[in-house]
C-alpha positions in Angstrom: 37.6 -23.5 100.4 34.6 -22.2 99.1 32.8 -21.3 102.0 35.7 -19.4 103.3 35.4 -17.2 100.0 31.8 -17.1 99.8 32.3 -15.6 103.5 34.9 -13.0 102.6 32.5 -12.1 99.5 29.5 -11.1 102.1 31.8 -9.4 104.6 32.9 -7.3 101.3 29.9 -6.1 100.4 28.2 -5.2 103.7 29.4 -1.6 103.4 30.0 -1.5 99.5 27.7 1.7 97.4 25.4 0.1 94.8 26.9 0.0 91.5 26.2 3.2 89.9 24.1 3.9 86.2 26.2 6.3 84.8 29.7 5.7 86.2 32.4 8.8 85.4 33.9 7.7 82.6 37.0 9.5 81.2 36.1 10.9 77.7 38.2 9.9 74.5 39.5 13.2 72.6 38.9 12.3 69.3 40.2 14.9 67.1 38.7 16.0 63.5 39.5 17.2 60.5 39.0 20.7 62.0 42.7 22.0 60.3 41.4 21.2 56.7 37.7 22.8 57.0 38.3 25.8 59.0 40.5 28.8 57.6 43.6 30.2 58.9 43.2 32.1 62.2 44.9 35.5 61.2 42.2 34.9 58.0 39.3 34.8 60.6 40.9 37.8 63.0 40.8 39.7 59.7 37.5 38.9 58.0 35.4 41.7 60.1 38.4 44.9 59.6 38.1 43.6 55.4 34.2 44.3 55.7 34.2 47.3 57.7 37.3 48.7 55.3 34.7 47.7 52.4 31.7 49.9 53.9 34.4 52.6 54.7 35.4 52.8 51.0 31.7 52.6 49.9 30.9 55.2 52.9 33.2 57.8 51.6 32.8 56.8 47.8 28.8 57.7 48.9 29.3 60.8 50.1 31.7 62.4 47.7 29.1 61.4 44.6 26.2 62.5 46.8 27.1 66.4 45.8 27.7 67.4 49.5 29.8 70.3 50.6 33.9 69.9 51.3 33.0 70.3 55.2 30.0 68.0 54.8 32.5 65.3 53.6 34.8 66.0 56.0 33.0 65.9 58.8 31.5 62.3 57.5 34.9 60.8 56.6 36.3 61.8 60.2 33.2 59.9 61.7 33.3 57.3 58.9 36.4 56.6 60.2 35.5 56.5 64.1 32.7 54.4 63.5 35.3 52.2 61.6 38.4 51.6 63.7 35.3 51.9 66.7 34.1 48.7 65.3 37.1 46.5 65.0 37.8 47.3 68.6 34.4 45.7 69.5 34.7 42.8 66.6 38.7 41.9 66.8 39.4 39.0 69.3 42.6 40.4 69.6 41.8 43.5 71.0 39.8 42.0 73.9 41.8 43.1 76.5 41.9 47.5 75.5 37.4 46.6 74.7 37.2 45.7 78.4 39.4 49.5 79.1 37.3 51.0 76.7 33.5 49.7 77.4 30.5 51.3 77.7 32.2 54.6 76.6 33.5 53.0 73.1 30.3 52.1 72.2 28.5 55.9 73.6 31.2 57.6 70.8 30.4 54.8 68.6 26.4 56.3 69.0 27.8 59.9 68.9 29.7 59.2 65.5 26.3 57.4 64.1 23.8 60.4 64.5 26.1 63.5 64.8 26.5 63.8 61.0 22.3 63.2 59.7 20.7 64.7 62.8 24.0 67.5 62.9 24.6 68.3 59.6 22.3 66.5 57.5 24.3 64.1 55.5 22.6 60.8 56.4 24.6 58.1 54.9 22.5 55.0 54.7 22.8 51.6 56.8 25.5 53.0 58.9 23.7 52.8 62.1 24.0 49.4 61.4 27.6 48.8 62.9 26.0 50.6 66.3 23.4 47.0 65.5 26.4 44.6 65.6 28.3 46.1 68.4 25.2 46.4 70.7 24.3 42.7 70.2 28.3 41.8 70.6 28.9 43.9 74.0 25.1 44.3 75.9 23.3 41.7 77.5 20.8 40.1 74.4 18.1 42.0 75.9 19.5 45.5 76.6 21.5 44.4 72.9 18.1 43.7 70.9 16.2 46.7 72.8 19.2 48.7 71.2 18.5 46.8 67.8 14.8 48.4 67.9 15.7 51.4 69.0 17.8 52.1 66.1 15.3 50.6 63.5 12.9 53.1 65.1 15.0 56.2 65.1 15.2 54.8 61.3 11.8 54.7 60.4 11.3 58.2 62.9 14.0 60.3 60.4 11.9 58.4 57.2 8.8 60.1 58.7 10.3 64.0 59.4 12.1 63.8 56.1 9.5 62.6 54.5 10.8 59.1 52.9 8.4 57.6 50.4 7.6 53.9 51.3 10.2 52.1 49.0 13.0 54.0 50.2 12.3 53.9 53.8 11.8 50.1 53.1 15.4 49.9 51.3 16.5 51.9 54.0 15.5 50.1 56.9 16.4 46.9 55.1 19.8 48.2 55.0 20.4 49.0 58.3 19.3 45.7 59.6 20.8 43.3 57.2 24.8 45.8 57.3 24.0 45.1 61.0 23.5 41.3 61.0 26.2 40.9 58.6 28.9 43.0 60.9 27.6 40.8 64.6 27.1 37.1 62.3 30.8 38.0 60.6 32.0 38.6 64.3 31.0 35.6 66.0 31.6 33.1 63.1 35.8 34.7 63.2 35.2 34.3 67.1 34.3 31.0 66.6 37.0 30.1 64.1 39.8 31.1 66.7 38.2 29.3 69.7 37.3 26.0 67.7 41.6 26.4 66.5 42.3 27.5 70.4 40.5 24.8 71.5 41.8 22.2 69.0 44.9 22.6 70.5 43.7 22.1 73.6 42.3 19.0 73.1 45.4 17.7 71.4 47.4 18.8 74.6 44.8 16.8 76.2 45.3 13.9 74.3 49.5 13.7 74.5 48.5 13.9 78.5 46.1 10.7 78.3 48.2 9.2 76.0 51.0 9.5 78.7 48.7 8.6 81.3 47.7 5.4 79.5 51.0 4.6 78.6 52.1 4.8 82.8 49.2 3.1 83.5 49.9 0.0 81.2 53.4 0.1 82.4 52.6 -0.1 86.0 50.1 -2.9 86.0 51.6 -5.0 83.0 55.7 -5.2 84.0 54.8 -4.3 87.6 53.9 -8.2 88.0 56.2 -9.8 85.5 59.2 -7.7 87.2 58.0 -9.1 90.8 57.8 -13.0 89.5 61.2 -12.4 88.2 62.9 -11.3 91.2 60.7 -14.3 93.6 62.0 -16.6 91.4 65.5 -15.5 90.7 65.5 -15.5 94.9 64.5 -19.2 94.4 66.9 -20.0 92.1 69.5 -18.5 93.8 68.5 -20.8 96.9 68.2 -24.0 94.9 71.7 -23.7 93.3 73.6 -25.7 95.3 71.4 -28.3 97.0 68.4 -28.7 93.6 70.3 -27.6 90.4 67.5 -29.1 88.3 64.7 -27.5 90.0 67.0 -24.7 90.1 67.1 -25.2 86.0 63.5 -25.2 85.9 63.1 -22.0 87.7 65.4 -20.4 85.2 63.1 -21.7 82.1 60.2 -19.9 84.5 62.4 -16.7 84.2 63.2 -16.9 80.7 59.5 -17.1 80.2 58.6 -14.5 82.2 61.3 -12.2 80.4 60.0 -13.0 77.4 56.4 -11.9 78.2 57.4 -9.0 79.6 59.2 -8.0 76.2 55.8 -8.7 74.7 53.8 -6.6 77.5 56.0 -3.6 76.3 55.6 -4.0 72.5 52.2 -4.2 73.4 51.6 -1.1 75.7 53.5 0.8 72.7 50.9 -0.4 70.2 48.0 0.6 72.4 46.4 -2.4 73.4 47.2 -6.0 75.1 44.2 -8.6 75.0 44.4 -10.6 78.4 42.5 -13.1 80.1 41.2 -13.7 83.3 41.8 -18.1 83.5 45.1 -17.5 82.2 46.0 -14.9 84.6 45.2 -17.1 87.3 46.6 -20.0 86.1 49.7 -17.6 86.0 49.1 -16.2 89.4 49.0 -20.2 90.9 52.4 -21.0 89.6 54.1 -17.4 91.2 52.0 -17.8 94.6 52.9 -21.8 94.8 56.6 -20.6 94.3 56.4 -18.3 96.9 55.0 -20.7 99.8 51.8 -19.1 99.2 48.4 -21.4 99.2 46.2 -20.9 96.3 42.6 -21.5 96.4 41.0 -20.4 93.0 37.4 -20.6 92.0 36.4 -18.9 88.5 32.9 -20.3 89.1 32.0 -17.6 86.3 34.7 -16.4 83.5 33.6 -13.2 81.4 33.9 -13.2 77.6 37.1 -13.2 75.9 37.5 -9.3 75.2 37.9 -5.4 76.7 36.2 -7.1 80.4 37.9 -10.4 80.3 41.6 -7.8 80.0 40.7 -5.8 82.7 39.8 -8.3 85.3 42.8 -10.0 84.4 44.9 -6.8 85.1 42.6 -6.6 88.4 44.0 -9.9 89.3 47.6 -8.8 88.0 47.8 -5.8 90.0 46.4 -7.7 93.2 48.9 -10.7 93.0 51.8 -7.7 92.4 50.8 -6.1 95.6 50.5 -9.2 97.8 54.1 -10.7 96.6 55.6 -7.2 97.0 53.7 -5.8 100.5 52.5 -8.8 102.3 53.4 -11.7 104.4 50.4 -14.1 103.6 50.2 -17.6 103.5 46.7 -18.1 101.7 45.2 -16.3 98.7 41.7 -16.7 97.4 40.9 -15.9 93.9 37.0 -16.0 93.0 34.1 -15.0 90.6 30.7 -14.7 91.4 27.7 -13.8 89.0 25.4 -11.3 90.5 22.2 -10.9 87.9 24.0 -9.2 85.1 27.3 -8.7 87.6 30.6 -10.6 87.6 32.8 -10.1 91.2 36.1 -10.7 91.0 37.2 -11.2 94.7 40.8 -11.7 95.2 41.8 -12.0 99.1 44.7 -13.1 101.4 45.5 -13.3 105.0 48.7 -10.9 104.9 47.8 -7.8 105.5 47.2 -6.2 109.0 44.7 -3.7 109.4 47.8 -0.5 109.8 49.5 -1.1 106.3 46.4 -2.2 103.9 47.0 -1.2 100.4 45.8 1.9 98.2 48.4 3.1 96.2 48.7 4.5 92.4 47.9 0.9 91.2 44.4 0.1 92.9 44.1 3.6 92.0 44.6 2.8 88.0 42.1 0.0 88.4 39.7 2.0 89.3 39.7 4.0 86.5 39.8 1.2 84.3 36.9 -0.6 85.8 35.1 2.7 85.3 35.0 2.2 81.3 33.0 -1.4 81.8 30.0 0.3 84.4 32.6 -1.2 87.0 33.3 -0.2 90.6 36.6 -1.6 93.2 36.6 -1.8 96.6 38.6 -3.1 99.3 39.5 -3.8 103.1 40.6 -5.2 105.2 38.5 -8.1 107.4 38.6 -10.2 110.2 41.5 -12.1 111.0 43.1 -10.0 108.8 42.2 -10.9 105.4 42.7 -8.2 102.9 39.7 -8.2 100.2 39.6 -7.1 96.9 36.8 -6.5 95.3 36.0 -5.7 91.2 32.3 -5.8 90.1 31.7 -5.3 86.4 28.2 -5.2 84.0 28.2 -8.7 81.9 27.7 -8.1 78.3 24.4 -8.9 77.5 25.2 -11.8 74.9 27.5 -13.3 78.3 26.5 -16.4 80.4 27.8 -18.0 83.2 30.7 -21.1 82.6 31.0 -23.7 84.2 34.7 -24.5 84.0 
């Protein structure tokens, strides 16, 4: 017996990949407190039109007390305003798709708005070239958007010089400019940020209800997917030992009545998250079904993996395996096996049923696969001489893990 599995285990792995470092593992969406620490998104969508509604008030307020002329005001409040509703079309998130229409030639009236009235008609009104800062940085390239940064710090500093500025007002001036500028691009992308992080929260809690789901069929398939296939071989056999072995036939029944019973507890369990299994006991399990179905069963756990997350999934390995052989196979022999490999475990689970045309590789081995992925694990199978399907499930050892001897 063992040779004939230590043969199958070396046919198996003549064509298998080396186990990979970093295997694709499926991330876990973990989801925060991002609801209680982050403000409303209509509160973020309006944080930037408040500010610029602020500057516009202070704007106007600033040139009514600054003694100008009624056409000098009114030819700053009309651009006051354009410079305004100009920037919430290049800060609002909501108005992404009509800044697309709009762009460059928004941002070419936003310029013409920003120098018309000093260089025009000589009402300079402060740091309001800084709005043409924030939109520059929010719709260029960052180099084209910082060139435009200096550029209007120089063309600052450039009027302070022909309009002869003394040195603490050009300071103040400048100072202005760059920090109304900052404020207006920092206040844009924080709100930005506020409605992706929300847009993405629920997202990922989309993403979650999927993998939950997911989980959930997955548990399903490879937990009641065996119990289901023991009942119905052994309700067969009871049926057929009615009349000639009623006590056997009695026996059988207690078999079913157990089966039923763990099969209640498999689906409490898949609802709760989380069903600890073990390997021995799945095989033990897996002698009784096979023995009751004609089947020879040669087992050899040589090396049994510590009672935990590893020790569960090989013993769903071995679940799903025994499912498939009663349900799409006409063998007369199984092999179940471990083997440590340096800090490996194989799992090798083989039978003489299958023919080349029909091997397996459905939804199931499938599922496996994925789990086997979480543990630095890999399967593989085919189909061998003679016409031995092998199954193959490789897994890292924890390190605190030895081999057993039972």
């Amino acid at each position: 017996m063992t040779s004939a599995i230590d043969r199958l285990i070396i046919q198996s792995r003549r064509e298998e990949p080396d186990l990979p470092n970093e295997p694709e593992d499926p991330s876990i969406v973990v989801l925060g407190n991002l609801e209680r620490v982050s403000p409303p998104r209509w509160a973020a969508s309006s944080l930037v039109p408040t500010v610029v509604t602020c500057y516009l008030v202070m704007g106007v307020t600033n040139l009514v007390f600054y003694g100008l002329t009624l056409q000098q005001i009114i030819i700053g409040g009309i651009c006051f305003l354009g410079i305004a509703a100009l920037q919430v079309l290049h800060s609002d998130p909501r108005l992404e798709r009509r800044r697309q229409l709009l762009f460059p030639w928004s941002l070419v009236l936003q310029a013409v708005f920003t120098y018309l009235p000093p260089f025009g008609f000589g009402i300079w009104w402060g740091g309001m070239s800084g709005f043409l800062i924030a939109s520059a940085l929010l719709l260029l390239s960052p180099r084209l958007g910082w060139a435009v940064f200096g550029g209007v710090v120089g063309a600052t500093l450039f009027s302070g010089v022909i309009d002869h500025w003394t040195t603490d007002y050009m300071v103040y001036m400048t100072i202005s400019i760059i920090v109304t500028g900052l404020v207006v691009w920092g206040l844009t992308r924080l709100s930005l940020l506020v409605v992706q992080v929300q847009a993405t929260q629920g997202e990922l809690a989309r993403v979650a209800v999927v993998r939950e789901r997911l989980r959930f069929a997955r548990d399903l398939h490879d937990l009641l997917g065996y119990s289901l296939s023991t009942i119905v071989l052994k309700s067969e056999l009871t049926k057929r030992l009615v009349d000639g072995s009623p006590a056997e036939a009695l026996t059988e029944l207690d078999d079913i009545l157990l089966v039923s019973r763990q099969a209640l507890t498999d689906v409490r369990a898949v609802s709760r998250g989380y069903r600890e299994m073990s390997l021995y006991e799945e095989a033990e399990a897996a002698r009784s079904v096979l023995e009751a179905a004609g089947i020879r069963a040669d087992i050899d756990l040589t090396v049994r993996p510590p009672r935990g997350h590893l020790d569960t999934i090989l013993a769903t390995v071995l679940r799903e395996a025994i499912t498939n052989l009663l349900r799409h196979s006409k063998a007369e022999q199984c092999l179940i096996a471990t083997r440590a490999e340096g800090d490996l475990i194989r799992l090798t689970i083989a039978n003489d049923g299958v023919s080349r045309t029909d091997a397996p590789g459905g939804s199931g081995l499938q599922n496996l696969t994925v789990r086997l992925a979480h543990v630095d694990g890999r399967l593989s199978w085919s189909v061998e001489e003679e016409d031995w399907f092998v199954l193959c499930a490789v897994a890292k050892l924890p390190p605190v893990a030895e081999e057993q001897d039972r």
